[in-house]
C-alpha positions in Angstrom: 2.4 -3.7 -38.7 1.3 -7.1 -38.8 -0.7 -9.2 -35.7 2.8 -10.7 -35.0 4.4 -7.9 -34.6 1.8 -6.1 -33.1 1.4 -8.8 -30.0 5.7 -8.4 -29.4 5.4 -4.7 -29.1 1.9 -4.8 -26.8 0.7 -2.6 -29.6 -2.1 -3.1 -32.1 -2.4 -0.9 -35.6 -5.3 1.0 -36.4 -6.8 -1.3 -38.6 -6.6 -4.1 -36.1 -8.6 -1.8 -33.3 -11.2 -0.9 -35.7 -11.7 -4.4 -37.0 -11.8 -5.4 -32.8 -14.7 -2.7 -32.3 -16.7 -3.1 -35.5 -16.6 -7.2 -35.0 -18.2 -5.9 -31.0 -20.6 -3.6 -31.9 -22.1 -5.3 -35.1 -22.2 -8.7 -32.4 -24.3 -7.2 -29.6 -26.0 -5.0 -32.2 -27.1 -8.0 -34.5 -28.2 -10.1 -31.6 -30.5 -7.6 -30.3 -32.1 -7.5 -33.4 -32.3 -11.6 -33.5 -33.3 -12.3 -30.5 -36.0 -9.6 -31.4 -37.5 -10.8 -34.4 -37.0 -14.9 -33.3 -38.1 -14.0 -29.2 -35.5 -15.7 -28.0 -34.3 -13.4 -25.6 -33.3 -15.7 -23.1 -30.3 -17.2 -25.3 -29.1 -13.3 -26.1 -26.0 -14.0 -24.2 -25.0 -17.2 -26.0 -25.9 -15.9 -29.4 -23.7 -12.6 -29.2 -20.6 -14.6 -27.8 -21.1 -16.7 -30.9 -21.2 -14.2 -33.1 -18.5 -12.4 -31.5 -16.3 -15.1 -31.6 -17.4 -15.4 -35.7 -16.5 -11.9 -36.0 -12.9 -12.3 -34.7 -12.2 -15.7 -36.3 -13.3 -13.8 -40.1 -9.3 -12.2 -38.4 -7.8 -15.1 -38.2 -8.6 -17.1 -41.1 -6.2 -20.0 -40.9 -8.1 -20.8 -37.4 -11.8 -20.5 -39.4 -10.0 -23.2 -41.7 -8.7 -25.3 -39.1 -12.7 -25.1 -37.8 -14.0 -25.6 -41.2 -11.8 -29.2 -42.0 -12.1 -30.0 -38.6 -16.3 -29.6 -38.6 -17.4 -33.4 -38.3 -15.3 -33.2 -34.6 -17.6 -30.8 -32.9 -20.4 -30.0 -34.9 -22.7 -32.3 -33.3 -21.8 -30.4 -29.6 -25.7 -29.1 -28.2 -24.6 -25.4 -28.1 -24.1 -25.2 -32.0 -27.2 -27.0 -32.8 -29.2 -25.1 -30.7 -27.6 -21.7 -32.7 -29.7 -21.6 -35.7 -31.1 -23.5 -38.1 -27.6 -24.0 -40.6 -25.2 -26.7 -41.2 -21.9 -26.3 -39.0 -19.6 -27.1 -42.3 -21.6 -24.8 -44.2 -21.5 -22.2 -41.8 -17.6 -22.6 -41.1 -17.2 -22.5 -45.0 -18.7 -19.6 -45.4 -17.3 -18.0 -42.8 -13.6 -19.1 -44.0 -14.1 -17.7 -47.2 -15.1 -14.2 -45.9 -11.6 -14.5 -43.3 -9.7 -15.0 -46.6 -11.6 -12.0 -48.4 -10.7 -9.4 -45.4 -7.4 -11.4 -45.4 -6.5 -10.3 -48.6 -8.1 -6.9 -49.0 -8.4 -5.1 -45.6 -4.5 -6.0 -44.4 -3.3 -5.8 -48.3 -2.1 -9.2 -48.5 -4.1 -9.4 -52.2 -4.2 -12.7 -53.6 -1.7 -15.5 -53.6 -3.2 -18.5 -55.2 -0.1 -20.6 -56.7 -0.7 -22.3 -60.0 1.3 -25.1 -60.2 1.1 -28.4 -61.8 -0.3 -30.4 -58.7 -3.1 -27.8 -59.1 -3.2 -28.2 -62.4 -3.4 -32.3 -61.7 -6.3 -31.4 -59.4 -8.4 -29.5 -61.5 -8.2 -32.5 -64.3 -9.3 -34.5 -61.7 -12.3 -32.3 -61.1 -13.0 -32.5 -64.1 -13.1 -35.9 -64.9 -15.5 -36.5 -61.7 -17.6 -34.6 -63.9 -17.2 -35.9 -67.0 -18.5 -39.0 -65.2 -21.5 -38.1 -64.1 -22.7 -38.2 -67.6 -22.4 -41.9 -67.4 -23.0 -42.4 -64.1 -25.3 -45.6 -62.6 -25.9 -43.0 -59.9 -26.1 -39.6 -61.6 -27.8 -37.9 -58.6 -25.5 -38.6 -56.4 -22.6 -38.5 -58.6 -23.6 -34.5 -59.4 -23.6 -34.1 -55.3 -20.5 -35.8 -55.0 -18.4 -34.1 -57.9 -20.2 -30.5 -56.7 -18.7 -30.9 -52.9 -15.5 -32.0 -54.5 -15.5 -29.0 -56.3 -16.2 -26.8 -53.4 -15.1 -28.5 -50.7 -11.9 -30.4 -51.4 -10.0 -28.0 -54.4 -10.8 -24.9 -52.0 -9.2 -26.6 -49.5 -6.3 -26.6 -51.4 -6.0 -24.2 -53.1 -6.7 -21.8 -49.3 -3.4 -21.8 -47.7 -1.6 -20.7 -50.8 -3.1 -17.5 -49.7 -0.2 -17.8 -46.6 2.6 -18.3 -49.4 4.5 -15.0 -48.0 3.0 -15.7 -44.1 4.3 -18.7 -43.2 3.5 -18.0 -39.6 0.2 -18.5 -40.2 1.0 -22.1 -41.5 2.9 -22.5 -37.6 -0.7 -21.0 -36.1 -2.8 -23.8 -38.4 -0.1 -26.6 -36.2 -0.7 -25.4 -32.8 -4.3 -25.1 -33.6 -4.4 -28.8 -34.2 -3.0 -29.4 -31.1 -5.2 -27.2 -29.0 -8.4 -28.3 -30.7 -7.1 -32.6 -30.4 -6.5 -31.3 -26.6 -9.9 -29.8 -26.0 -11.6 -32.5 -27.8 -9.4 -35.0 -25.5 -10.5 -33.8 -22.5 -13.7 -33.1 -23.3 -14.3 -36.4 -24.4 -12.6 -38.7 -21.6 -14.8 -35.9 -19.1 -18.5 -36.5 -20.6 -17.7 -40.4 -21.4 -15.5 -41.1 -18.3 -18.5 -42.9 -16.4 -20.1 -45.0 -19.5 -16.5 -46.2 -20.4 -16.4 -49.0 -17.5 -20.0 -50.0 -17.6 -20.6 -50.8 -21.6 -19.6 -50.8 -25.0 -19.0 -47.4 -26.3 -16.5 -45.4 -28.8 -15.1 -42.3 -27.6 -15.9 -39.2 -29.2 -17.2 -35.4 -28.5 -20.3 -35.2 -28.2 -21.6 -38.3 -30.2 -19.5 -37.0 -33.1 -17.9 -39.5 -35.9 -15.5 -41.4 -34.0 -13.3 -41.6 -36.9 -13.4 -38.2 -37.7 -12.3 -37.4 -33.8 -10.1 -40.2 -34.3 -8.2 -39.0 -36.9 -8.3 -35.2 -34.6 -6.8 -36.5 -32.2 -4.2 -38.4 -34.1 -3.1 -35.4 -36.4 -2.5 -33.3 -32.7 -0.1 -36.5 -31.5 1.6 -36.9 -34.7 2.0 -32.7 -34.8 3.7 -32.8 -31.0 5.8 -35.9 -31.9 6.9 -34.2 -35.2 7.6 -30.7 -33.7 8.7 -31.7 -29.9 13.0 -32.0 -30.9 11.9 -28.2 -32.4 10.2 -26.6 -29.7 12.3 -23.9 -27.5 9.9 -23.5 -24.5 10.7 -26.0 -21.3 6.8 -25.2 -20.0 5.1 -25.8 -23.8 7.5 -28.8 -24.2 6.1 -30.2 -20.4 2.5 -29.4 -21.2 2.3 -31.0 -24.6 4.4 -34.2 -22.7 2.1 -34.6 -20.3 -0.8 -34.4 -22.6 0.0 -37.0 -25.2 -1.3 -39.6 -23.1 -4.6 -38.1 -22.9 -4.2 -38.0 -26.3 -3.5 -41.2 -27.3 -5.8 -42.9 -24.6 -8.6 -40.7 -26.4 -7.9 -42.3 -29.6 -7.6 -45.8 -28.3 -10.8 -45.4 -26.9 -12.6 -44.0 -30.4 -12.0 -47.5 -31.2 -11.2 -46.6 -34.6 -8.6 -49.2 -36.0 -7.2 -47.6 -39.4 -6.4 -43.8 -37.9 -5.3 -45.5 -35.1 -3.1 -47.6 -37.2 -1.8 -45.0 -39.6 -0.9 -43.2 -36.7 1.7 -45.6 -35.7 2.8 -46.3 -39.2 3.7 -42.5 -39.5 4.7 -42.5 -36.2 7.4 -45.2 -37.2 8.3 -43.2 -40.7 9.3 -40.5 -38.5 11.5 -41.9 -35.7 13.1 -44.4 -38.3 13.6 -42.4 -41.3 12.9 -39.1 -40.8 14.0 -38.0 -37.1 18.3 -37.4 -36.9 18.4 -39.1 -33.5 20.9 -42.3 -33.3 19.7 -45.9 -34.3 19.8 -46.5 -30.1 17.6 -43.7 -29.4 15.0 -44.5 -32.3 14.7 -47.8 -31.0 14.3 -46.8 -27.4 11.5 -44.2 -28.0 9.9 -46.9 -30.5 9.8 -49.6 -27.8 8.8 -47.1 -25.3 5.8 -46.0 -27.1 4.8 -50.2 -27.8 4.8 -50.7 -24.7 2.8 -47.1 -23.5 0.6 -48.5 -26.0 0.2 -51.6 -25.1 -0.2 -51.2 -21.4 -3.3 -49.2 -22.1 -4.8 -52.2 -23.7 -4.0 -54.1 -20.5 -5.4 -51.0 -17.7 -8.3 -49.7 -19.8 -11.7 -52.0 -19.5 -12.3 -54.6 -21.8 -15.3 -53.2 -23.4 -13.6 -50.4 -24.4 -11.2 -51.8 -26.7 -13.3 -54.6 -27.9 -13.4 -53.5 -31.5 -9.4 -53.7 -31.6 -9.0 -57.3 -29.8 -11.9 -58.8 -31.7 -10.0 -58.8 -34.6 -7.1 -61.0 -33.4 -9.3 -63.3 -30.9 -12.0 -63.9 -33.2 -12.5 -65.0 -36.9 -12.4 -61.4 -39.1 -15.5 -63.1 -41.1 -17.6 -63.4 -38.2 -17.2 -59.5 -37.6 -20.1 -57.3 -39.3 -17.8 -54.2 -40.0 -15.1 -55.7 -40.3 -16.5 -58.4 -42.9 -18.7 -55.5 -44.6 -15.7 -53.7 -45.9 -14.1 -56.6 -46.9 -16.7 -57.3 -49.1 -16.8 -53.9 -50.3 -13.1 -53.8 -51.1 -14.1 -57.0 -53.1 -16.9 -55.8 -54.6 -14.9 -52.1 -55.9 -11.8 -54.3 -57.1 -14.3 -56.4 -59.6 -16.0 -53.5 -60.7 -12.8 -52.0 -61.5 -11.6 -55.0 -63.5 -15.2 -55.2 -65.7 -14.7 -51.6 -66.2 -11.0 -50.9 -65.9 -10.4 -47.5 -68.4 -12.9 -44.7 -66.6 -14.7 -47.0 -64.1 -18.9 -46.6 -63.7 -19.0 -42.9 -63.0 -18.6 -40.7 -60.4 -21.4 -41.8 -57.2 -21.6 -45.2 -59.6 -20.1 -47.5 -56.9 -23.5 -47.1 -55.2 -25.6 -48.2 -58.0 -23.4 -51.1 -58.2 -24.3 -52.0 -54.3 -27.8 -51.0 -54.6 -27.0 -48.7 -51.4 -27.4 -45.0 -51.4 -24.0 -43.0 -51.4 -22.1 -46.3 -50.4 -18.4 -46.5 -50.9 -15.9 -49.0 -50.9 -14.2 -47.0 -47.7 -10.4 -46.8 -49.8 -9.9 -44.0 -51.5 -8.0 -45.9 -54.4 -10.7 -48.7 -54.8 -12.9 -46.1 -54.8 -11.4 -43.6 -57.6 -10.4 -47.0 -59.5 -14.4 -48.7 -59.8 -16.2 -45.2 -60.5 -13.4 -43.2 -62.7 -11.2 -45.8 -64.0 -7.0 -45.9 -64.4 -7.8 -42.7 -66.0 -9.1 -41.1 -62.7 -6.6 -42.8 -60.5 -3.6 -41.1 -62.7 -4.5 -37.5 -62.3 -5.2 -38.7 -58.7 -1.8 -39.9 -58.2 -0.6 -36.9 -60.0 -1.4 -34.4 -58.0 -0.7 -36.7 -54.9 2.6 -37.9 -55.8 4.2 -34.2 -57.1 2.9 -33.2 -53.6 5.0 -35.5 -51.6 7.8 -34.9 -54.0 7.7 -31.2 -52.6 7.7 -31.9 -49.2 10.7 -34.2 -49.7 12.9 -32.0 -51.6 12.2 -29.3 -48.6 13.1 -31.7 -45.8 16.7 -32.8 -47.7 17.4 -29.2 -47.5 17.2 -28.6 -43.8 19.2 -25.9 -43.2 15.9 -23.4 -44.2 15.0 -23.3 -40.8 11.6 -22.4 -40.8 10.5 -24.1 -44.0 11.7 -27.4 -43.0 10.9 -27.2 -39.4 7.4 -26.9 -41.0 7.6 -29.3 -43.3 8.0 -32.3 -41.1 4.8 -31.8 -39.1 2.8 -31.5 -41.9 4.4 -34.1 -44.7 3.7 -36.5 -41.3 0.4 -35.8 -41.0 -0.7 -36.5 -45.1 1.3 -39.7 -44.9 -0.8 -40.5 -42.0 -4.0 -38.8 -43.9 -3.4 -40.7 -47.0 -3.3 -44.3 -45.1 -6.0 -43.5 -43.3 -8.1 -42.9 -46.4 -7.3 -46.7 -47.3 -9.5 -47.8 -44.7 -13.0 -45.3 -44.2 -14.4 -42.6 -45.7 -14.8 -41.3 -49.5 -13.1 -38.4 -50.9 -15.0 -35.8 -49.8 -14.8 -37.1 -46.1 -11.0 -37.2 -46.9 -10.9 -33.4 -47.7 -8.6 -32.3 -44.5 -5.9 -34.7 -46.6 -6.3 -31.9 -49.7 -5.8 -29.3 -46.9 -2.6 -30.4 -46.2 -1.4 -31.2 -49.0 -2.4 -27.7 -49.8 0.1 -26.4 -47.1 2.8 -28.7 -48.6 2.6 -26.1 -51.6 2.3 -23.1 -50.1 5.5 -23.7 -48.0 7.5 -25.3 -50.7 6.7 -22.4 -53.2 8.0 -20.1 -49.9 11.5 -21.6 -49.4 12.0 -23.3 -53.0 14.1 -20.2 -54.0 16.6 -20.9 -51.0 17.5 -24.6 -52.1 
């Protein structure tokens, strides 16, 4: 009996009560013996709800990946640095590949990794990162940036293949989206509601990256917009409804212009192309939400949206950021055309700045001046194939759960894959290889039924 069927009957297996009690026991256990050895007994309580919680998620390991892709949106929060002495990523890494361990050998799912040819693409890709840290201008760098990619982004990938005959565990890494954009919402607009109308600030929990809960947030909207026509439940429909403002006022507010604008450009992919409501009703909802947007522009303070209307009021040159990445776009384009075949090695866009780790914040520029058209083709191979999947799933909508899926999530790389053209590198862009990890996994479910 699986957990699904185990919550509809108001029953739990044997396994599932063991795994319950052990995960208890080992918690309180542990924690005594901590807070023993460290003398911290006064943070006993916090350290065994922790662990606890740990223990449970190694259950549930599409949630410890959701956690894991999702680090740089909480793991600044005071409660997890005040834990222990170990990076939140690290930790959630860890902790997801142990989940996928009991996932496969104490419910008998074994292993399911797919080999396909986007993996194949991606491994190519791996490799050459590699191959160009032996020409590198920045090999240090270029050996911790190939090594992460390695780790980070191909495990990513290749992890929810594990789901490939669970596909409800692909609907539980959705909602969890949602919920954690929600939390982190609320959260937010709560601890920053008072600063908002006095200065300058960009919205995010807990002083994390503002792009990184930017781009959160924005996967949860794009997730409820995608799944809303889908959706059964009257109360879940109300309750996600009456959240999306929240939402989106969250993101506004993060003051992070390119998630915020791939949002709406997938936002627009989906009610134009994608969605099989009539031309009158795409256009309504479209002005609708133009005008929801825009009126928060007008209501909310203008401090809090100055990095959006500095663009149009003032000269872009005159803007630091704004005129920085410009420069850097500039900069990676040249480098590529003096160096046009395999670039100046993986990390070498640095050395070409004379910054540490700098990057030209476009994921294309960026594979183009350090690994050359040669990087950028198994890039675009792997990407491309990828999409290509999720396409020929969502012509075939009759497969119910497959394509009902499949929207959601081909949204959300579209979105993840513009956003990438304007910040971060690509190991900041690894919840992009996550997705397009599930793209797989539920293509190589349903691909028999076409």
């Amino acid at each position: 009996m699986n957990f699904v069927e185990s919550i509809k009957n108001k029953s739990y297996s044997r396994n599932e009560i063991l795994f319950i009690l052990i995960s208890l026991v080992i918690s309180i256990f542990g924690m005594i013996v901590y807070v023993a050895l460290t003398n911290t007994y006064n943070k006993i309580l916090i350290y065994t709800i922790v662990l606890f919680i740990s223990l449970i998620l190694l259950y549930k390991p599409e949630i410890c990946l959701v956690f894991f892709v999702s680090a740089a949106m909480f793991k600044s929060m005071p409660i997890l640095s005040k834990i222990a002495n170990i990076d939140t990523t690290i930790f959630l890494l860890l902790l997801s590949v142990a989940s996928l361990n009991i996932y496969a050998f104490l419910f008998k799912r074994g292993y399911k990794i797919v080999l396909d040819l986007s993996l194949l693409f991606l491994i190519l890709f791996a490799v050459w990162l590699l191959i160009g840290n032996f020409y590198s201008l920045t090999p240090e760098y270029g050996n911790e940036k190939s090594f992460r990619f390695l780790v980070f982004n191909i495990f990513v990938f290749i992890a929810p293949t594990f789901f490939i005959n669970d596909l409800m565990r692909i609907r539980n890494i959705i909602l969890a989206f949602i919920i954690l954009g929600l939390f982190s919402s609320i959260i937010s607009l709560y601890t920053n509601i008072n600063v908002l109308e006095e200065e300058y600030t960009r919205l995010s929990t807990y002083g994390a990256n503002p792009i990184a809960f930017s781009i959160g947030i924005g996967i949860a909207l794009i997730l409820i917009l995608s799944s809303f026509s889908y959706l059964k439940n009257n109360i879940i429909k109300t309750i996600l409804l009456l959240s999306s403002p929240a939402l989106l006022i969250s993101m506004i507010l993060s003051n992070s212009r390119g998630p915020l604008s791939a949002f709406i450009i997938a936002s627009l992919i989906y009610f134009l192309i994608i969605s099989k409501s009539s031309m009158i009703r795409k256009l309504l909802i479209i002005i609708f939400l133009v005008v929801l947007i825009g009126s928060f522009f007008v209501i909310l303070p203008e401090q809090s949206t100055y990095r959006y209307m500095s663009i149009v009021e003032e000269n872009p040159k005159n803007i630091v950021s704004f005129a920085s990445r410009i420069e850097l776009l500039q900069t990676a384009f040249k480098t590529f055309t003096l160096h046009p075949i395999i670039g100046v090695g993986t990390g070498g866009f640095a050395g070409v700045v004379g910054l540490p780790k700098q990057y030209p914040h476009n994921i294309v520029l960026e594979i183009l001046s350090e690994n050359g058209i040669i990087g950028l083709l198994f890039f675009l191979g792997f990407f491309i194939l990828s999409i290509l999947y999720a396409i020929k799933i969502l012509k075939h909508n009759k497969i119910e759960l497959g394509g009902e899926l499949m929207i959601p999530v081909f949204l959300v790389s579209i979105m993840l894959i513009i956003e990438a053209q304007f910040s971060g590198d690509l190991n900041d862009n690894r919840i992009l290889f996550f997705f397009l990890g599930i793209i797989l996994t539920i293509y190589k479910n349903v691909k028999n039924a076409i």
